[in-house]
N, C-alpha and C positions, 0 to 999 in steps of 0.2 A: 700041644701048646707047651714051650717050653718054657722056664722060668728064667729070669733075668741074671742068675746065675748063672745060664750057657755060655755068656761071655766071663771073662775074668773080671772081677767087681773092681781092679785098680782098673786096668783098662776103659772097662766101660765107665768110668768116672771120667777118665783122661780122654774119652773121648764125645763124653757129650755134657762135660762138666757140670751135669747136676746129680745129685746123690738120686739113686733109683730105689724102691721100695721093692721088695720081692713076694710082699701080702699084693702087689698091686702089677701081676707080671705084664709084660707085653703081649699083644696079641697075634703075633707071632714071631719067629727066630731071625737072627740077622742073616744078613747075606756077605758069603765069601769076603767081600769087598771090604765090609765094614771090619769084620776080623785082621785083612788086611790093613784098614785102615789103623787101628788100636795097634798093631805091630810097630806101625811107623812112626807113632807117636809116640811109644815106647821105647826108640831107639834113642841114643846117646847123641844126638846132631839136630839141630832145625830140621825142622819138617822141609825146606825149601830147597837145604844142602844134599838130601837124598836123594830130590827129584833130580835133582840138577847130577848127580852123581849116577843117577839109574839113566840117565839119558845119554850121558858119557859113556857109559858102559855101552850101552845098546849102540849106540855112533861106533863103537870100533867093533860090536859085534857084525853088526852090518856093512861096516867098510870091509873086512877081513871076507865075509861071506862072497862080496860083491870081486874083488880082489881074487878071490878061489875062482869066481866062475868066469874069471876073464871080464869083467864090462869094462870098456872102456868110453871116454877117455876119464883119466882121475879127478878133474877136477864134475864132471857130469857124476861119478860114482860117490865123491865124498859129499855132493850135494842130493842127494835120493838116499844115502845115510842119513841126512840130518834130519830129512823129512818122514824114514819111516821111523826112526827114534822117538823126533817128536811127537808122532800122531800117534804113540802107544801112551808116551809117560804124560804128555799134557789134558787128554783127558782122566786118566786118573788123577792128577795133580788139580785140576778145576772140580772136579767131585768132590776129593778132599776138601778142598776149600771154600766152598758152596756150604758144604756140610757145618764147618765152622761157624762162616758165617749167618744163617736159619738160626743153629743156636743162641750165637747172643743176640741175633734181632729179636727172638722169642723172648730174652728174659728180659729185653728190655719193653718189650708190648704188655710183660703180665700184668701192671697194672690195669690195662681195660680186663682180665681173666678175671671170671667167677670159677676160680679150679685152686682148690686145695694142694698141698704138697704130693700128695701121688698121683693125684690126675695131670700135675702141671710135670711130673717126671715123665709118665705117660707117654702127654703130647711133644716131649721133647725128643723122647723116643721116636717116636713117628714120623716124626721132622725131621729126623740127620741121617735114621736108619732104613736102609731099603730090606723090604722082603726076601729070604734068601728063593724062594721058588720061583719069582715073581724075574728077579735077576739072572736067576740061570735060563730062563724061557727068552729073554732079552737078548744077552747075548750069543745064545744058542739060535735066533734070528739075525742077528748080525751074523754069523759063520755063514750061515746055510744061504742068504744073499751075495755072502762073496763068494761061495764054492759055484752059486750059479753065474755071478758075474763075469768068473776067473775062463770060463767056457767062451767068452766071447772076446777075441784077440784085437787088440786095437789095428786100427789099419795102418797106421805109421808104423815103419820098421824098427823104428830106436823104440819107442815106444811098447811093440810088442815084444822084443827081447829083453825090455825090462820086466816086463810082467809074467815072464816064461822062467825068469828066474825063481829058485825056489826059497831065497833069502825074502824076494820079493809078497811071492803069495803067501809066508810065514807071518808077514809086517801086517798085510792085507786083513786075516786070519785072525789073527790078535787085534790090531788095532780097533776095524769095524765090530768085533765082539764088545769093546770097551767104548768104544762110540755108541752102540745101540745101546747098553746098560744107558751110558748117559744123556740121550736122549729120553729112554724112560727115568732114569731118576729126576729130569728138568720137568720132563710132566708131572710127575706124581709131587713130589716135592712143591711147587707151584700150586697144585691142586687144592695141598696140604694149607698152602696160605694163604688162597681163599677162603678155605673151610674155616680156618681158625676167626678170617675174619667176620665169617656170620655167625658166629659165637657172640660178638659184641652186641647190646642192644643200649647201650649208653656212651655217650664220651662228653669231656668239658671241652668246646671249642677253643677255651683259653689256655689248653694247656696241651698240646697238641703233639709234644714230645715220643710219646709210645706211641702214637697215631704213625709213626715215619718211617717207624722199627725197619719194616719188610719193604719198604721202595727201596732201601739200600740192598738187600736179597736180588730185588726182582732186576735192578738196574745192573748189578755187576753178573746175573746170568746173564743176562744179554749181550753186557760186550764182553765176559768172557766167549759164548759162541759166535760173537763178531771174531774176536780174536783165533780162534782156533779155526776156523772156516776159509779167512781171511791165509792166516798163513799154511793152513793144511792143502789148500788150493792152487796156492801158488805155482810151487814146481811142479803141478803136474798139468796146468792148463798154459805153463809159458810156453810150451813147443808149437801154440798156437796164435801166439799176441802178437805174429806181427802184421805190420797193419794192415793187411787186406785180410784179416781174421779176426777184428775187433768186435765184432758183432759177439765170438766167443764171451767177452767181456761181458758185455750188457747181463745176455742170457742168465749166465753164471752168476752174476754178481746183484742186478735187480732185485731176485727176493729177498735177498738177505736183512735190506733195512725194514719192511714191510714185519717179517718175520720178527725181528728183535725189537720192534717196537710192541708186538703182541706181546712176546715172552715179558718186556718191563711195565707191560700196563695193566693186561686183563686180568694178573691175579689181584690188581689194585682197586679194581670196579665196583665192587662191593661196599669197600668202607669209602669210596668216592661217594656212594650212592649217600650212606649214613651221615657220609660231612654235608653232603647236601639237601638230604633232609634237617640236620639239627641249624644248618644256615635259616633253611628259611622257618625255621619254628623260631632262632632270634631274631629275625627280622619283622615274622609276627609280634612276638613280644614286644620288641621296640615301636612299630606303629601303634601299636594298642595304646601304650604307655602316650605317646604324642598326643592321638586322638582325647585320651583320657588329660591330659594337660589343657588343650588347647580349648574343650568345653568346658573345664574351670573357667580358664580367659573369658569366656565368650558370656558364661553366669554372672560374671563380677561387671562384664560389662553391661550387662541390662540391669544388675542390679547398680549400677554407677559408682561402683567402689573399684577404679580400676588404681587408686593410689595402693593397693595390696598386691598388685601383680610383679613385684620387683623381685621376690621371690621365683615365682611361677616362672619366668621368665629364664632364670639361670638355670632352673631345672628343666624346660624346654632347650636351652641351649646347649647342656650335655648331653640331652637324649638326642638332637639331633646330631652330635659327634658320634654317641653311640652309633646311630643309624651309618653315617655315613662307615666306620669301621667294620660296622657286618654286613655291607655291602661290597667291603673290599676284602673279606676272610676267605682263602682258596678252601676251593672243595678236594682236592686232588693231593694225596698224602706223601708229597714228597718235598723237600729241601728245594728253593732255586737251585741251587748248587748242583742237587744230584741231576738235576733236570738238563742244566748247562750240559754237566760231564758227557752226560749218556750221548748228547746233541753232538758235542765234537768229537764221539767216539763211531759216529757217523761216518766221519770221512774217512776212517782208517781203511776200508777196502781201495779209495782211492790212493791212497799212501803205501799201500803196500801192492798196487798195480806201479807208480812210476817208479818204487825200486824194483820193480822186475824188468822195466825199461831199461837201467842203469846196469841190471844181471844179463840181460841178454846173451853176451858173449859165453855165459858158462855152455849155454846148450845149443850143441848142433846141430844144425840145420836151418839157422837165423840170419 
């Protein structure tokens, strides 16, 4: 067990912006990743201008490699650059930024926390930072499924000399090593905020604010893997889209929304469960409250003193407001808003199938 000194204490600040206690270490060491990650945040530029800069780089690593081994034509070569570019730096680039965002949905949830300043460092720790053995096993599974992949030649001819390339099985290599970390970090991470949420054992229905924290977490993992999927896919299923190959489509593209609607909701099940038990314990309250009104009424009435009910009455008449309001209180811990968003982030596989309609022409044999 190493102490929370392993990482460098400015760093580890800058990267999970709450001061850590070292009477109170983690329970175990960071992973590669994260050290990588506290580099980047310690560089002199946005975190955003890096990526974008590390993907540029890699676009003329790639063009150049591609360029050496003869592929042709340029405009097929500078498009299978972009893509194996992209699918190395945007999943590290969605990790980072998944990562950020767990942290302040967490500091903004502490109020439902029964955790003191070291256990809420802790849990913060927990949240942003993956296991370093846990991620080396990850993507040491990512490698060892493309080294077996890599065995099996596609049967299209363009397609198999792209894959024979060894710029290509490098991208392959890298990329799905950093794709399987991020698949395990969307698990554990997720896991991590369900957990947190059976930690709660109270909440004020009226105040519902830190209740939302983590629907914003759980919603922008899902269209960020809408998004990376969506364009990671692309060029390498258009050699097949046209239309007497549409079926490719369906196949490919079907689980996706099923999938992303899991990742934005089931780590949300839990405190669904908790709003919908403290609903109907106000809803009992408020019938009780009616019940107990309306038998007043009913006393005054056999004792013939109904000229005192004027009272009674107003106070029956807000409690029936109340009622109808916690009848209308959502159980499910997220903003319309975020709910909309997620909704029309839906169609984006469709949105990026008819611009590969419009691309067609890059790739031959269409």
């Amino acid at each position: 067990m190493e102490p929370l000194t392993s990482r460098p204490a400015g760093e580890q600040a800058a990267a999970n912006e709450v001061p850590q206690s070292v009477s109170n270490p983690p329970a175990y060491s960071a992973s590669w990743l994260d050290y990588f990650f506290d580099w980047v945040r310690a560089l002199p530029m946005p975190v955003w201008l890096f990526y974008l800069c590390l993907c540029l780089l890699l676009l003329l690593l790639f063009s150049g490699l591609s360029w050496l081994e003869g592929l042709q034509p340029l405009g097929f070569t500078l498009l299978l650059a972009v893509d194996k570019a992209a699918y190395i730096v945007y999943y590290l680039a969605l990790m980072h930024y998944l990562d950020g965002t767990a942290g302040r949905a967490l500091s903004q949830f502490r109020p439902l926390l029964q955790a003191d300043e070291s256990d809420f460092a802790r849990l913060h720790y927990e949240l942003t930072t993956l296991p370093a053995r846990s991620t080396l096993l990850a993507g040491g599974i990512g490698i060892l499924i493309t080294i077996i992949s890599l065995q099996f030649a596609p049967a299209d001819p363009i397609l198999a000399q792209v894959v024979r390339q060894p710029s290509t099985q490098l991208a392959f290599l890298v990329g799905n090593a950093i794709l399987a970390i991020c698949v395990y970090h969307t698990i554990r991470q997720l896991g991590m905020v369900s957990r947190i949420h059976a930690t709660v054992a109270y909440l004020n229905f009226y105040r519902r604010g830190p209740v939302y924290a983590f629907s914003r977490l759980t919603a922008r993992t899902a269209l960020g893997w809408i998004l990376g999927i969506s364009l990671g896919l692309s060029p390498r299923i258009a050699p097949f889209l046209s239309t007497e190959h549409m079926s490719w489509f369906w196949l490919l593209w079907l689980p996706i929304v099923p999938l992303a609607a899991l990742v934005f909701v089931l780590p949300l099940v839990g405190v669904h469960r908790l709003l919908a038990r403290e609903k109907a314990r106000l809803q009992d309250d408020v019938e009780q409250r009616v019940e107990a009104v309306l038998l007043r009424v009913h006393r005054q009435q056999d004792a013939d003193k109904l000229g005192d009910v004027s009272e009674l009455k107003t106070l029956l008449d807000t409690l029936l407001v109340e009622r109808e309001m916690a009848a209308k209180l959502p159980t499910w811990p997220w903003q319309p808003g975020t709910l909309a968003g997620f909704g029309s982030a839906l169609l984006l596989p469709l949105a990026i199938w008819l611009l590969q309609q419009l691309l067609m022409g890059w790739f031959p044999g269409n």
